[in-house]
C-alpha positions in Angstrom: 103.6 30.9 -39.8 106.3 32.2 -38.0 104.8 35.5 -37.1 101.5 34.2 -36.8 102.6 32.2 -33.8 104.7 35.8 -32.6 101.3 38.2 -32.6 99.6 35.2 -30.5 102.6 35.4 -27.9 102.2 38.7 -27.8 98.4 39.2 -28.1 98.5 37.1 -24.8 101.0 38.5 -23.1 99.0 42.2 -24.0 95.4 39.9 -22.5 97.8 38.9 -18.9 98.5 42.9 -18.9 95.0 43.6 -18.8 94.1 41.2 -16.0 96.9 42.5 -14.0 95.9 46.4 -14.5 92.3 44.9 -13.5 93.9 43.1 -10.6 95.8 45.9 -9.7 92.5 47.7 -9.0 90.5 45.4 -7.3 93.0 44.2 -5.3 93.2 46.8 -3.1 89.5 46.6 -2.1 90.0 42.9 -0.5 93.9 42.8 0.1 96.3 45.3 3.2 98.5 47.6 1.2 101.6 45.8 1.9 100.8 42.1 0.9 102.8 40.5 -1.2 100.9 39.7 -3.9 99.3 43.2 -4.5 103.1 44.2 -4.2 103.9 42.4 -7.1 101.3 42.9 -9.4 102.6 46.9 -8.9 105.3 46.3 -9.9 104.7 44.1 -13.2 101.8 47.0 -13.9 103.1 50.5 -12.7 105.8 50.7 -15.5 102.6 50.7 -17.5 100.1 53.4 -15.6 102.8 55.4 -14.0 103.4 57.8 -17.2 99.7 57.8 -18.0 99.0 58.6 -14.5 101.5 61.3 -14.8 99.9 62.5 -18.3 96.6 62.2 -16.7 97.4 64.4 -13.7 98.6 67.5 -16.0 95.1 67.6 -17.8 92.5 66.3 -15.6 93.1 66.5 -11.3 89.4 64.6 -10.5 88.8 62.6 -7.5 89.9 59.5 -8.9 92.2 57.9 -11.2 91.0 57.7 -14.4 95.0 56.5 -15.5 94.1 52.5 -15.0 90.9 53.4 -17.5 93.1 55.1 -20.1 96.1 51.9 -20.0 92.8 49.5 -20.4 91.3 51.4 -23.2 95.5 51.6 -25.3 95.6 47.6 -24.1 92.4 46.8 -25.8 93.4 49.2 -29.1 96.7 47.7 -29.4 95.0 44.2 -28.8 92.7 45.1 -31.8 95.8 46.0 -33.9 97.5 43.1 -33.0 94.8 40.3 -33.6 94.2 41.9 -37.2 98.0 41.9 -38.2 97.6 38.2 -37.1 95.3 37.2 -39.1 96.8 39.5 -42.4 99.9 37.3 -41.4 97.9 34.1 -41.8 96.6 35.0 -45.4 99.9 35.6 -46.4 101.1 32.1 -46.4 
């Protein structure tokens, strides 16, 4: 039961990550570059995109980022992964 209630802390702490890397893109559309509140959803999310973004910029130098896409997409897997060892952990008691 214990680890049940663990993979749902987790699973929604991996679901906030994903609205902030959404955030963190539409953001920029509506808010000035230095407000504060696009400044701190950078910094929760650039630990994240930054070494994709690097990754990213060795194989594929297009007109835009595609590094926000690619954190979304390993967020979503790893969701996937998480909600199924979730429910295994809720058969086993």
């Amino acid at each position: 039961m214990i680890l049940y209630h663990l993979l749902g802390g987790v699973n929604l702490l991996i679901r906030l990550l994903i609205c902030l890397v959404i955030l963190s893109c539409v953001l920029p559309w509506f808010l000035p570059v230095h407000h504060r509140v696009l400044r701190m959803v950078d910094r929760i999310v650039e630990p994240v995109v930054s070494p994709v973004r690097a990754w990213t910029y060795r194989l594929w130098r297009g007109p835009f980022d595609i590094s926000p896409w690619l954190v979304l997409l390993l967020l979503s897997l790893l969701q996937g992964f998480v909600q199924r060892w979730r429910y295994a952990a809720l058969r086993l008691l």
